[in-house]
C-alpha positions as CSV (number, residue, x, y, z in Angstrom):
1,X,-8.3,-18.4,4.6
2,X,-8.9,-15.9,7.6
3,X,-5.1,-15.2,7.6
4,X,-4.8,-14.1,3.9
5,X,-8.2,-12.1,4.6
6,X,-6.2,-10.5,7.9
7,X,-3.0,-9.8,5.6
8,X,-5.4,-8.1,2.6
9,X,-7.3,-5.3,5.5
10,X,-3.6,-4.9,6.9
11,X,-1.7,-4.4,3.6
12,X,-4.8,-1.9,2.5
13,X,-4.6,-0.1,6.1
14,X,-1.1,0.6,5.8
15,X,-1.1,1.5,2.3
16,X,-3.9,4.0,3.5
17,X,-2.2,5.7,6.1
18,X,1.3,5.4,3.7
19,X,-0.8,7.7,0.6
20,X,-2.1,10.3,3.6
21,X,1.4,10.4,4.7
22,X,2.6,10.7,1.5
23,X,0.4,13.3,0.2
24,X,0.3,15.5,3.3
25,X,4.6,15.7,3.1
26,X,3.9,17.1,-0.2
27,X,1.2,19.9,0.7
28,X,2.4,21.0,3.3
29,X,6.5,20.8,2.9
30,X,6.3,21.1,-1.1
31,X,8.6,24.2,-0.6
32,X,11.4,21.6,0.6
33,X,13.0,19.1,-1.5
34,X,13.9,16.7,1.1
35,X,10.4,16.3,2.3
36,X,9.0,15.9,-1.0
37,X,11.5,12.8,-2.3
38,X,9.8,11.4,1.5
39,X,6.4,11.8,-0.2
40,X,7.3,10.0,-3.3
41,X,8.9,7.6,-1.4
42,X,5.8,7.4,1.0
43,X,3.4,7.3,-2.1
44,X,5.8,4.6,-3.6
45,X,5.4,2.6,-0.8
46,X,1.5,3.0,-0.6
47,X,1.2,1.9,-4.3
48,X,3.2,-0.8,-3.2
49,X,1.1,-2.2,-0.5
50,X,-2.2,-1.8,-2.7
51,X,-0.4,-4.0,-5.4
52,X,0.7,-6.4,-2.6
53,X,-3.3,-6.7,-1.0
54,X,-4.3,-7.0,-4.9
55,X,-2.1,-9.9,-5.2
56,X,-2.5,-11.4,-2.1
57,X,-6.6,-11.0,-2.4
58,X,-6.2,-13.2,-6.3
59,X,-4.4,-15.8,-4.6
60,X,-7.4,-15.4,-2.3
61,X,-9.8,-16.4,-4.6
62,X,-7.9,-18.0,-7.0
63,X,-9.4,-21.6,-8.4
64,X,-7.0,-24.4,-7.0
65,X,-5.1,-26.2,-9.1
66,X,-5.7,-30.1,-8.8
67,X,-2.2,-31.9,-9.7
């Protein structure tokens, strides 16, 4: 239970710093094409990890299935 709890924080944490990343190549480099398919990319990825913590956080606190 602690692990899944550890991965959720570190998924959300680097999708965090992936969406700063991701938004600061595009303000400040939106003049260079190169730079702003890496912030896409980078805000790809970020979406990415959220949907991965989201996922891991249900399984979390999903009821268990008695077979």
């Amino acid at each position: 239970m602690v692990k899944r709890t550890e991965n959720v924080v570190l998924l959300k944490t680097i999708g965090t710093i992936e969406l700063i990343a991701g938004v600061a190549m595009i303000y400040f480099f939106r003049d260079e094409i190169p730079a702003l398919i890496g912030g896409v990319v980078l805000l790809g990825l970020a979406a990415n990890s959220f949907y991965q913590a989201h996922k891991c956080y249900k399984r979390q606190y999903a009821p268990k299935k008695d077979d």
